[in-house]
Backbone as JSON, one array per atom type, in Angstrom:
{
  "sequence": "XXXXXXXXXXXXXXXXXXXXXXXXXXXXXXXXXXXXXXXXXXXXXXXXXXXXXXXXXXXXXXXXXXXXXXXXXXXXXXXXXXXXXXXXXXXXXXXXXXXXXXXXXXXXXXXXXXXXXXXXXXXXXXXXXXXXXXXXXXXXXXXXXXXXXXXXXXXXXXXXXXXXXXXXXXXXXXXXXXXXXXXXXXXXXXXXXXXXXXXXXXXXXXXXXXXXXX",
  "N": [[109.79, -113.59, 37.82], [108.67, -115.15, 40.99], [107.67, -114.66, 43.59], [106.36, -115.72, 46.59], [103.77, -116.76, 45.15], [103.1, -118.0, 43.05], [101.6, -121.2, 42.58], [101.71, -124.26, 44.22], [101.86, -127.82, 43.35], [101.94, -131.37, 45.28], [102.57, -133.82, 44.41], [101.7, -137.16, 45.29], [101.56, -139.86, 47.0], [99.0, -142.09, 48.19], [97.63, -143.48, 51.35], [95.62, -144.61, 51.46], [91.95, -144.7, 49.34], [91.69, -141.68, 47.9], [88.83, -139.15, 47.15], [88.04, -136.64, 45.0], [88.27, -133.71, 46.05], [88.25, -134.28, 48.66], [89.74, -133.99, 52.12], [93.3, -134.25, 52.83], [95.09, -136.24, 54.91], [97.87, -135.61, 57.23], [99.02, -138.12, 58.4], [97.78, -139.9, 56.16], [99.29, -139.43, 53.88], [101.42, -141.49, 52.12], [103.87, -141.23, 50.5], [105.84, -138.82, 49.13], [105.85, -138.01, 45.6], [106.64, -136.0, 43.87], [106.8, -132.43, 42.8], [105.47, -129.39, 41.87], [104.76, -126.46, 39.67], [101.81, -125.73, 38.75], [100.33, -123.61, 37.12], [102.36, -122.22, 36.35], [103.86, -121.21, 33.3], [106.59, -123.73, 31.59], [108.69, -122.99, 29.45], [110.93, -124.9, 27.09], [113.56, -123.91, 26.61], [113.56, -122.48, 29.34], [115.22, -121.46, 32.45], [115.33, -122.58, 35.63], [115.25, -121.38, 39.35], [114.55, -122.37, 42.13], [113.92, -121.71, 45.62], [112.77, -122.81, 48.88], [110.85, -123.51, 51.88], [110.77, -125.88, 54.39], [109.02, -126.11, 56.92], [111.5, -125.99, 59.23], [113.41, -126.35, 57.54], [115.66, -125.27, 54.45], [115.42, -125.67, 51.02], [117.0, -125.6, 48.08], [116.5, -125.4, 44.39], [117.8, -125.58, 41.45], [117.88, -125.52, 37.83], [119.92, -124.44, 35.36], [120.22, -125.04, 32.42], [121.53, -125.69, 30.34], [121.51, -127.03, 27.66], [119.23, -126.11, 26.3], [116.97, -127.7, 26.52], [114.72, -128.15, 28.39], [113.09, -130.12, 30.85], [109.84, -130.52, 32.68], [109.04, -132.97, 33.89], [111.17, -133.94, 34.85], [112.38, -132.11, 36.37], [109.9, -131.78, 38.34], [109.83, -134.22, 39.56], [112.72, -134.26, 40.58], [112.5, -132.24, 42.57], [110.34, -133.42, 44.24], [111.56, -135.17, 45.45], [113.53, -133.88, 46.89], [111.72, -132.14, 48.48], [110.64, -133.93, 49.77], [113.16, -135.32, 51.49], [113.4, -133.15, 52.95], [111.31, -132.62, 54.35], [111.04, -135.01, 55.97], [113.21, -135.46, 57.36], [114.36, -136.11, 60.06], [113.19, -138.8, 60.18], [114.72, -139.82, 58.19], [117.56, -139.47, 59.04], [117.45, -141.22, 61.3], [116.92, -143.42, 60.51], [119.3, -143.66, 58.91], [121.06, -143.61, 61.21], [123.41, -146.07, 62.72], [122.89, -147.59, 64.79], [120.28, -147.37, 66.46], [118.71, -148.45, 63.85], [119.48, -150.75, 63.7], [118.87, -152.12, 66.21], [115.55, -152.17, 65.75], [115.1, -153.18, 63.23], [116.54, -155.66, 64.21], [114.29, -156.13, 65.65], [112.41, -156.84, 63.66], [111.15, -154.89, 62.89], [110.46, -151.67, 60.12], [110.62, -149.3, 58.44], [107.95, -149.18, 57.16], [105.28, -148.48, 54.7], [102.51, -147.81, 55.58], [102.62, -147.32, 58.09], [104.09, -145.43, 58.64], [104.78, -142.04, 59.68], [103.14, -140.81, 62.85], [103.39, -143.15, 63.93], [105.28, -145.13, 63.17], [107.44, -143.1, 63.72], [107.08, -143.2, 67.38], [107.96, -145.96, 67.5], [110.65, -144.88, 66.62], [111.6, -143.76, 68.63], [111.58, -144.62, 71.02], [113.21, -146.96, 70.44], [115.35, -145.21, 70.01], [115.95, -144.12, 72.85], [116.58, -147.35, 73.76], [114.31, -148.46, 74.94], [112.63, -151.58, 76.29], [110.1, -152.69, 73.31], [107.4, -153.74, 73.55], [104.94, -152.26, 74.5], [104.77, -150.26, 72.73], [104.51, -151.61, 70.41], [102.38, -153.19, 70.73], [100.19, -151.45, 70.8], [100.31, -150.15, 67.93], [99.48, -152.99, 66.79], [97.12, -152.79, 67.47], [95.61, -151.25, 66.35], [95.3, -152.52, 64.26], [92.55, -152.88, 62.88], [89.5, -154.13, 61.37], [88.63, -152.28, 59.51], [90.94, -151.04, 58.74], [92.39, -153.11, 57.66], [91.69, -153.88, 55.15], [91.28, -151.64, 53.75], [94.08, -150.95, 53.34], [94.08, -153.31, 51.6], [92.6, -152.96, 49.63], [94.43, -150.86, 48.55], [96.41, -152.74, 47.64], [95.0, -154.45, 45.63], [95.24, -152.7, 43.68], [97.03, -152.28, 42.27], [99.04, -153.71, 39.44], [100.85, -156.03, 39.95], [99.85, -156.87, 42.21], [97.08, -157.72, 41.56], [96.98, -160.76, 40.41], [96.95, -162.2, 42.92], [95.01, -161.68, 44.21], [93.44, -163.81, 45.6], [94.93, -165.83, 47.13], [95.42, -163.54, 49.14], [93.74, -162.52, 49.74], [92.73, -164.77, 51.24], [95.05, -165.09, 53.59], [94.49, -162.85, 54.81], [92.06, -162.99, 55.95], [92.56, -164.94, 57.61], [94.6, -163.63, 59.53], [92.18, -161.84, 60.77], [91.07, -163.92, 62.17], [92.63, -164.1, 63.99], [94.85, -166.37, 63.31], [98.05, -166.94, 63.32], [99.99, -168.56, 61.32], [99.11, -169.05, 58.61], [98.97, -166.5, 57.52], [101.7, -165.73, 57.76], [102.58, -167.85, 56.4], [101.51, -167.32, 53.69], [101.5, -164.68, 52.98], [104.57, -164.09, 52.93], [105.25, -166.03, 50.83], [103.59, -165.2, 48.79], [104.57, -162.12, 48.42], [107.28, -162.77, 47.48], [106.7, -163.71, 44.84], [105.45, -162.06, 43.56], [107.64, -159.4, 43.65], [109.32, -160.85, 41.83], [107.3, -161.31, 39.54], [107.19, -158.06, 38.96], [109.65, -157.58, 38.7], [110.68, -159.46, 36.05], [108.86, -158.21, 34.38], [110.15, -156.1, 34.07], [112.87, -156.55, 33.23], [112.46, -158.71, 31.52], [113.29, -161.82, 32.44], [113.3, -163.86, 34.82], [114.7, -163.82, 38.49], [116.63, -164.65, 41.48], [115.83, -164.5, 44.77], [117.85, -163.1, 46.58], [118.28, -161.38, 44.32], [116.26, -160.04, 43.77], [115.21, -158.35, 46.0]],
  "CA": [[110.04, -113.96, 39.22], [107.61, -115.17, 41.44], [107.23, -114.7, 45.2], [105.27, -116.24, 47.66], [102.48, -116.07, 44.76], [102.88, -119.37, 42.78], [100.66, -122.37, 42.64], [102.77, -125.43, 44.39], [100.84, -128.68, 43.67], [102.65, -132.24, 45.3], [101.79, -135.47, 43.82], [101.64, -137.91, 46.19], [101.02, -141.9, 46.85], [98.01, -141.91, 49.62], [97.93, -144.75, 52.08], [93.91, -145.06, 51.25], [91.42, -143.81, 48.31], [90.71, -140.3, 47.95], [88.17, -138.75, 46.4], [88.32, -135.32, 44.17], [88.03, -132.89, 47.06], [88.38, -134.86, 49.86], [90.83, -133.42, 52.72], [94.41, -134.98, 52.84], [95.37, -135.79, 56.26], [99.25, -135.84, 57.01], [98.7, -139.6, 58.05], [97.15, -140.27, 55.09], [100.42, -139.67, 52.81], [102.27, -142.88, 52.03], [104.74, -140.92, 49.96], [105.59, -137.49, 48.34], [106.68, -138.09, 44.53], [106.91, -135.18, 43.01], [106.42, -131.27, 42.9], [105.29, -128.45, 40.2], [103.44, -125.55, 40.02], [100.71, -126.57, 37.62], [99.76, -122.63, 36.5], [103.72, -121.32, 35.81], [104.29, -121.55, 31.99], [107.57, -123.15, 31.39], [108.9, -124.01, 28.03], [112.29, -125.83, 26.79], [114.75, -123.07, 27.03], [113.49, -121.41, 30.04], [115.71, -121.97, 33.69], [114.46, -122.22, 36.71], [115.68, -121.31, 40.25], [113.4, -122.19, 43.48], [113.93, -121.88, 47.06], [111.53, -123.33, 49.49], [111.07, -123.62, 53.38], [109.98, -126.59, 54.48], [109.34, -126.26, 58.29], [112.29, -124.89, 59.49], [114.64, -126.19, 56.5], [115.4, -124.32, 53.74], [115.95, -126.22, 49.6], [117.58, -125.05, 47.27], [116.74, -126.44, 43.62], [118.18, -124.87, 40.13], [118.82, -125.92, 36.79], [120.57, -123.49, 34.19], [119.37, -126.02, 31.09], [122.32, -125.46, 29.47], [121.61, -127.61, 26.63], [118.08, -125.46, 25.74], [115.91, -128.93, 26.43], [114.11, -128.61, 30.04], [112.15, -131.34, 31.01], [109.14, -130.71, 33.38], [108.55, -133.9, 34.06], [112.24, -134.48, 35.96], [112.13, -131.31, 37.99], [108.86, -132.77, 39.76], [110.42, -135.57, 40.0], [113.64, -134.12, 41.25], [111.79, -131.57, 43.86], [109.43, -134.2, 44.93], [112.49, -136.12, 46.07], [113.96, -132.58, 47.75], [110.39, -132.31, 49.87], [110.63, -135.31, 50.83], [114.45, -135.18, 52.25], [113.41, -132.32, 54.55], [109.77, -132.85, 55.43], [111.14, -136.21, 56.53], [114.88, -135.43, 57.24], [114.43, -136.68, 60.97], [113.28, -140.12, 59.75], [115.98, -140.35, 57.2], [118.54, -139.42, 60.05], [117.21, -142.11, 62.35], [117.46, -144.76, 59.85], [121.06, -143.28, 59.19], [121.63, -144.32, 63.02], [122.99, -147.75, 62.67], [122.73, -148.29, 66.27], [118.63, -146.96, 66.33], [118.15, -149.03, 62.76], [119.65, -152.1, 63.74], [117.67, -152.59, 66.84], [114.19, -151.78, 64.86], [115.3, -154.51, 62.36], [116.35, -156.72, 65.41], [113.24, -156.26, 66.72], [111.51, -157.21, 62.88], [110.05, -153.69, 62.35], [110.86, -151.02, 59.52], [109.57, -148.1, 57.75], [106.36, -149.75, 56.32], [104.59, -147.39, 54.36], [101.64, -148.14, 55.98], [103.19, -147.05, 59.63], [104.86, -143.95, 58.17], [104.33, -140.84, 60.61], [103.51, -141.11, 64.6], [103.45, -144.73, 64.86], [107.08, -145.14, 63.33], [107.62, -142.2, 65.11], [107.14, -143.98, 68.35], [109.02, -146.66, 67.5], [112.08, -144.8, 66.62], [111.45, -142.85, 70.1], [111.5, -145.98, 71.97], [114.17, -147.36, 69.86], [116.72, -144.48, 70.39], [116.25, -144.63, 74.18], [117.05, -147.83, 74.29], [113.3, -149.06, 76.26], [111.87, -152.34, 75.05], [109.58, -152.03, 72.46], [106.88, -154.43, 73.96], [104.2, -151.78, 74.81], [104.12, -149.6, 71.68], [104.31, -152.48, 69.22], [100.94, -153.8, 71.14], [99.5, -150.29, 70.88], [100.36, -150.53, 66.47], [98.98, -153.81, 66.31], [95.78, -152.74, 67.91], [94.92, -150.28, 65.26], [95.45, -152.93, 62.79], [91.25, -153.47, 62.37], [89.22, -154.8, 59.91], [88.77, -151.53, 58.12], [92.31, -150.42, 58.02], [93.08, -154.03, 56.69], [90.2, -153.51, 53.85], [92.13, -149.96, 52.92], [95.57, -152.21, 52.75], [94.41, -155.07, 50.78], [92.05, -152.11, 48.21], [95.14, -150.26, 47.88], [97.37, -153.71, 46.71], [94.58, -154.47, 44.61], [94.81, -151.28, 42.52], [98.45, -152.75, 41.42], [98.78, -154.83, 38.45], [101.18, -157.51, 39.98], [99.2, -157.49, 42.97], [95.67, -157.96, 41.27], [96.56, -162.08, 40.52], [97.31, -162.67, 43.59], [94.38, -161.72, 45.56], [92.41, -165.15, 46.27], [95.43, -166.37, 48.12], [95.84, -162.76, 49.74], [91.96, -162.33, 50.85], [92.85, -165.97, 52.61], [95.69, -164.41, 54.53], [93.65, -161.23, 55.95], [90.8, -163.76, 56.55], [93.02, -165.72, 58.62], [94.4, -162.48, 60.49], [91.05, -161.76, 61.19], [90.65, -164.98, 63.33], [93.86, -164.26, 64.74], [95.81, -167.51, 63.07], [98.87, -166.31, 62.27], [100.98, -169.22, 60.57], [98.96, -169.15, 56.96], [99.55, -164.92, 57.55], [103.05, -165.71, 57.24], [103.11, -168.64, 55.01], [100.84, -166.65, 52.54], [102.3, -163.55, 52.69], [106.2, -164.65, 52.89], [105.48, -166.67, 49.56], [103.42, -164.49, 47.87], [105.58, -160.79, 48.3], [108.78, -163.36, 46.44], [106.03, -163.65, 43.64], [105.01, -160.15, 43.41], [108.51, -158.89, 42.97], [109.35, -161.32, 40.84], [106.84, -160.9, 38.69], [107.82, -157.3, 38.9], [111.41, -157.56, 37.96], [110.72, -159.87, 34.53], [107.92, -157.06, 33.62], [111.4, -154.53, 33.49], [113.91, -156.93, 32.78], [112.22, -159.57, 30.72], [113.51, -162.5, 32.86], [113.2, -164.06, 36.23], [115.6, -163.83, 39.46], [116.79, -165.2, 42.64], [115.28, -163.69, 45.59], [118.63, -161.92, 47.02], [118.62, -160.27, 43.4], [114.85, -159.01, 43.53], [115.95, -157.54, 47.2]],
  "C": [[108.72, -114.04, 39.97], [107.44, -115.37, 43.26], [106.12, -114.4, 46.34], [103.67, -116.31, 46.73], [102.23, -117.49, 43.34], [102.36, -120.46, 43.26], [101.6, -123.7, 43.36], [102.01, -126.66, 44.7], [101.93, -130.03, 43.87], [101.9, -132.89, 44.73], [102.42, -136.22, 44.89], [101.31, -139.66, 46.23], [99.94, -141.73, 48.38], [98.1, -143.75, 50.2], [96.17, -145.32, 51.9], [93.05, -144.55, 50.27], [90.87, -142.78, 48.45], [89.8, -139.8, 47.12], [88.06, -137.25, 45.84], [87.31, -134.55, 45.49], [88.04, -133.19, 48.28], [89.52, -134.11, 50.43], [91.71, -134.38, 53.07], [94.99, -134.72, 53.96], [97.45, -136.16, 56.11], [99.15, -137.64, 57.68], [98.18, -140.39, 56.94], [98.03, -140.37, 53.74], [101.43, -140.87, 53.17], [103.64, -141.91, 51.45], [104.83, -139.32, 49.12], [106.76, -137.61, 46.76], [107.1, -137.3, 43.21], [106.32, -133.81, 43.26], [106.39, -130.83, 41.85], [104.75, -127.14, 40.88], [102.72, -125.08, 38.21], [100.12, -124.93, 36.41], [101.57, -121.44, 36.06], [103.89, -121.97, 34.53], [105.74, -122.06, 31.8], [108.24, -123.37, 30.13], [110.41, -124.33, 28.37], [113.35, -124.85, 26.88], [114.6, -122.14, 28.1], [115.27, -122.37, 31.87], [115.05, -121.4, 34.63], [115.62, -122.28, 37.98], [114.67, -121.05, 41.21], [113.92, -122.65, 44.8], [112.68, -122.26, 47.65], [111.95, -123.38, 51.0], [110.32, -125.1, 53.79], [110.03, -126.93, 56.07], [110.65, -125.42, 58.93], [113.67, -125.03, 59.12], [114.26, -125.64, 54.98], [116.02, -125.61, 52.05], [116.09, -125.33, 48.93], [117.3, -125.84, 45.42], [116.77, -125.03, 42.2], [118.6, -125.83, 39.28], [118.43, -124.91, 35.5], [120.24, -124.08, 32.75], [120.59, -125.27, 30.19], [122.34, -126.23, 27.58], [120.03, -127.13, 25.93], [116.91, -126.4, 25.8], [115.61, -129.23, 27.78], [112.76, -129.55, 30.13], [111.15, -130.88, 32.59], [109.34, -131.46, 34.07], [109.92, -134.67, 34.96], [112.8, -133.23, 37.1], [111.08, -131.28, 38.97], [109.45, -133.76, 40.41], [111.78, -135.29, 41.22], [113.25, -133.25, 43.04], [111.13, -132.16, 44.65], [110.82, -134.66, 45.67], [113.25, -135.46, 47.34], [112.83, -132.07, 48.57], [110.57, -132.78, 49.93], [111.75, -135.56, 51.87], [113.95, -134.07, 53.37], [112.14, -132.26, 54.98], [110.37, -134.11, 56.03], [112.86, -136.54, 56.96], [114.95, -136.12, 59.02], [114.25, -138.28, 61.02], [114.58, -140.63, 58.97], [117.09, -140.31, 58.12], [118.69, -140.45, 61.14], [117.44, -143.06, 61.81], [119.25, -144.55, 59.3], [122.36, -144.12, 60.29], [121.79, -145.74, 63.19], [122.38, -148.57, 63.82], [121.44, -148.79, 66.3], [118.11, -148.47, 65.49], [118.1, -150.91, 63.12], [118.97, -152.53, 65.13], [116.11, -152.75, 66.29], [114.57, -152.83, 64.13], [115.44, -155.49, 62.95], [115.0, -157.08, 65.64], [112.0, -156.72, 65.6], [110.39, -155.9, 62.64], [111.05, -152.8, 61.18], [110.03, -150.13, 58.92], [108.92, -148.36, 57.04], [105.95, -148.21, 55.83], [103.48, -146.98, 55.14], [101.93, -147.57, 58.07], [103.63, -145.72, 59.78], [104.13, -142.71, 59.21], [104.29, -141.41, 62.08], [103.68, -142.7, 64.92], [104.94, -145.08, 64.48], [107.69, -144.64, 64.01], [108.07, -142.83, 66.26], [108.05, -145.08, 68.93], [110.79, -146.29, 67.6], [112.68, -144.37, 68.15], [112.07, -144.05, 71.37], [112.78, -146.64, 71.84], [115.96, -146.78, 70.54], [116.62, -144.49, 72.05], [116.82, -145.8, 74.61], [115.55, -149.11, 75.24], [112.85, -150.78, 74.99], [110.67, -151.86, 74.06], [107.97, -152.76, 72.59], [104.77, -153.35, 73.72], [103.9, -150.59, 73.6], [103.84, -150.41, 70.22], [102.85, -152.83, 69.58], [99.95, -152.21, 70.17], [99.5, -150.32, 69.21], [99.51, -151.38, 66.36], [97.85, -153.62, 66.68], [94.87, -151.99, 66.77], [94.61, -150.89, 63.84], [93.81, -153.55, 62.86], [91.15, -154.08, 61.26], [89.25, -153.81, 58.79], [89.94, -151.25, 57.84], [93.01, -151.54, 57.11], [92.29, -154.4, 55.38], [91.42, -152.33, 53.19], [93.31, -150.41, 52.16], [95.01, -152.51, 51.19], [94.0, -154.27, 49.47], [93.08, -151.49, 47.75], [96.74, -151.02, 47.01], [96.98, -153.85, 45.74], [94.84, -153.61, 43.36], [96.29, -151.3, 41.78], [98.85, -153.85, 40.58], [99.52, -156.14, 39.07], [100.55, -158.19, 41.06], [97.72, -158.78, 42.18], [95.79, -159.59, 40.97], [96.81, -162.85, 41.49], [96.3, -162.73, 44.48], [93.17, -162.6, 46.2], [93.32, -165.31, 47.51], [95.48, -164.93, 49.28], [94.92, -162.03, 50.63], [91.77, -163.49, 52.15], [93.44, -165.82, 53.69], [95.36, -162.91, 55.15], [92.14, -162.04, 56.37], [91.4, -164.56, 57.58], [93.67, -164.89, 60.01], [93.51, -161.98, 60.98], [90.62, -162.79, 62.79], [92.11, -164.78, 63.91], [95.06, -165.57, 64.36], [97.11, -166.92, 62.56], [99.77, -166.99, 60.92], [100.54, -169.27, 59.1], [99.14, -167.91, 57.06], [100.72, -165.61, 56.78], [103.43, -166.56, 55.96], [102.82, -167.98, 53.75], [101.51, -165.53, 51.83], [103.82, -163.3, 52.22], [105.89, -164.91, 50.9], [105.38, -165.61, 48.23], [104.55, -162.82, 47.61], [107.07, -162.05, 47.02], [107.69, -163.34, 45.2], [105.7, -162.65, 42.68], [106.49, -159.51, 42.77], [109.07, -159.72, 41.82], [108.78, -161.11, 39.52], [107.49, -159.5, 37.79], [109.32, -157.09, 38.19], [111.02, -158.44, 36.37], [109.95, -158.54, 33.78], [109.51, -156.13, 33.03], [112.36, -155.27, 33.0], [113.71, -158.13, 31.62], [113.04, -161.08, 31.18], [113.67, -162.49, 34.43], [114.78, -163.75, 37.16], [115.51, -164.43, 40.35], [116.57, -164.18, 43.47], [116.29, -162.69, 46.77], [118.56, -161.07, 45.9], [117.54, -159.35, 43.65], [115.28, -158.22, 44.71], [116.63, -156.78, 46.85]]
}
């Protein structure tokens, strides 16, 4: 048994590149995909039972391994998924809110990765009141510089279906740059149907229609 005295390391998706020791800001997580604790021994017939607090909710995660074959590698997986539900259980509740959601989609916004924390935030804030959304969408798009759209485009690159895409995709952040938006959209629109596409034959070994990839 181990309390309050175990190692608890997340794995994570970062919204920009970190470097071995660098400090991880809570804006800076795109995603939380998994939990462990990297110095508890556990082998194939052990069970595990862990409580956790996360803020001021409480998880619950056990499995009895009744069949003597525990897998590491899907209780990260499964815990990552259980942080994530309650570090982020106010987001997940807001998109819940059809009312909230379906204005925010009206209005052509959604939980971008890339937005994730106070600036969604904001939005939903704005959203659930009810106010237009005029004056915090400006305030988003202002932040969108050149370096944060550098961080973007390095962290598409670093994805295999991105990586043949990015002549046309350096043209469309060169054209956001000058402010044009219509090759933005044409570029971007086209290419994302390409991307998943791609994507989906890689797992399925044949193409789709673009409600299926959706």
């Amino acid at each position: 048994m181990w309390l309050d005295t175990a190692a608890v390391a997340l794995q994570i998706m970062t919204k920009r590149d970190m470097v071995a020791g660098a400090v991880v800001f809570e804006q800076d997580i795109a995603d939380v995909i998994g939990m462990g604790f990297p110095l508890v021994p556990i082998g194939k017939e052990d069970r595990v039972v862990y409580m956790f607090r996360e803020g001021w909710r409480f998880g619950l995660f056990f499995d009895f391994n009744p069949d003597a074959d525990f897998s590491v590698e899907e209780m990260q997986r499964d815990l990552g998924t259980l942080h994530r539900r309650l570090k982020y259980r106010d987001l997940y509740d807001a998109i819940a809110d059809q009312a909230v959601f379906s204005r925010l989609i009206a209005a052509g916004w959604f939980p971008f990765v890339e937005i994730l924390g106070p600036e969604f935030g904001e939005l939903l804030k704005f959203s659930e009141a009810g106010f237009e959304l005029d004056e915090v969408e400006a305030k988003i798009l202002a932040k969108f510089d050149s370096e944060r759209i550098e961080r973007m485009f390095s962290r598409w690159m670093a994805k295999a279906h991105f990586a043949g895409k990015e002549r046309l995709l350096r043209s469309a952040l060169k054209s956001f740059a000058e402010g044009d938006a219509v090759p933005v959209l044409k570029i971007a629109l086209t290419e994302i149907e390409g991307i998943l596409g791609d994507a989906y034959r890689k797992v399925y070994g044949k193409g789709a229609r673009i409600k299926k990839l959706l």
